[in-house]
C-alpha positions as CSV (number, residue, x, y, z in Angstrom):
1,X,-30.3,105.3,227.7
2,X,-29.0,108.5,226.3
3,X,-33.1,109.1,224.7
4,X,-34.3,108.6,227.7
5,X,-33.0,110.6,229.6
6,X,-33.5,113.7,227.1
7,X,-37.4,112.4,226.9
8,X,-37.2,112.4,230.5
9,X,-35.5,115.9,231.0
10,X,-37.9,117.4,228.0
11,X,-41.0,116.2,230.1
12,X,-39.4,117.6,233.3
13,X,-39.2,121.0,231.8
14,X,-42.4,121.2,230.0
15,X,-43.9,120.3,233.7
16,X,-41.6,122.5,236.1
17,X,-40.9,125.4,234.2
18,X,-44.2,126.8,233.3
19,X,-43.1,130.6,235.6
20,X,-41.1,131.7,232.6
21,X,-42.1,134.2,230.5
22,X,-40.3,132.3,227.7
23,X,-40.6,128.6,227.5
24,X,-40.0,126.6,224.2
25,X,-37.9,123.6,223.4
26,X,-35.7,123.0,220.8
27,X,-34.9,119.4,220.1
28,X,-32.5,118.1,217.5
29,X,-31.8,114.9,215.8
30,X,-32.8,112.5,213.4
31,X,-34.0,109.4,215.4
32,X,-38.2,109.4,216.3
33,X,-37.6,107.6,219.9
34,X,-37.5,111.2,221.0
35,X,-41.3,112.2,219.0
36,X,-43.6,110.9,221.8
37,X,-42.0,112.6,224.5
38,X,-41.7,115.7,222.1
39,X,-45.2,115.5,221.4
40,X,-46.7,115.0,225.0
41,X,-44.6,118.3,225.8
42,X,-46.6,120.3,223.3
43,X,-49.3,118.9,224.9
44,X,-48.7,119.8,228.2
45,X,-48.0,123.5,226.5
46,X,-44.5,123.7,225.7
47,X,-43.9,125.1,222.5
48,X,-42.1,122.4,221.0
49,X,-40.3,121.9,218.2
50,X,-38.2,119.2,216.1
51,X,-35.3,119.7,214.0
52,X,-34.1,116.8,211.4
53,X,-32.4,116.5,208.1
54,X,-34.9,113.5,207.3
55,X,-38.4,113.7,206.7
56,X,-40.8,112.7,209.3
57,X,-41.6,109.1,208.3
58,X,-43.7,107.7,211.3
59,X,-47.2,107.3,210.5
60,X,-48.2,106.3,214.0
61,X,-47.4,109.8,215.2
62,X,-49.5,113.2,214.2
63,X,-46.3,115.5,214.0
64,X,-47.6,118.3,211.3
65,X,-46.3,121.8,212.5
66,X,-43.8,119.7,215.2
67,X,-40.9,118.9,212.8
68,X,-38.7,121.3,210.8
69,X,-36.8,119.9,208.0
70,X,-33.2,121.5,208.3
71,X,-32.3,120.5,204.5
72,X,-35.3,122.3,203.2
73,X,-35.8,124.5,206.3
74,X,-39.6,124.0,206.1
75,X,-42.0,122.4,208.7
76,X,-42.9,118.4,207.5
C-alpha cells in the first residue's frame, strides 16, 4: 500500500506542479514496483530520478539515464 501511494503522490506531482521554476523528483529505494510510475513521470516531464544500491535488473523496463547506483554512484 505504502508503493502506491508514493507512485500515486510521484504522479500527482509530476501533473500539478508544473508552475515551478524547479521541478525534479528524487526517489529512493531498492524495490522496482516504484519504476513505472517513476518512469511515466519523466514522461510527463518531470526530471526524474532513481536512487538504489542494486543494479537495475528489470528488462521489461527502459530505465538508462533514470537510475543512479549509490554503491558506484554512476547512472545504470
Amino acid at each position: 500500500m505504502v508503493d502506491t501511494a508514493l507512485a500515486a503522490d510521484l504522479l500527482d506531482f509530476a501533473r500539478r506542479e508544473k508552475h515551478l521554476r524547479y521541478r525534479a523528483a528524487l526517489v529512493v529505494g531498492d524495490d522496482d514496483d516504484l519504476l513505472p510510475a517513476a518512469v511515466t513521470a519523466e514522461q510527463w516531464g518531470l526530471a526524474t530520478w532513481v536512487v538504489r544500491r542494486r543494479q537495475a535488473d528489470n528488462p521489461h523496463l527502459r530505465t538508462a539515464g533514470l537510475i543512479r547506483d549509490l554503491r558506484l554512484g554512476i547512472h545504470t
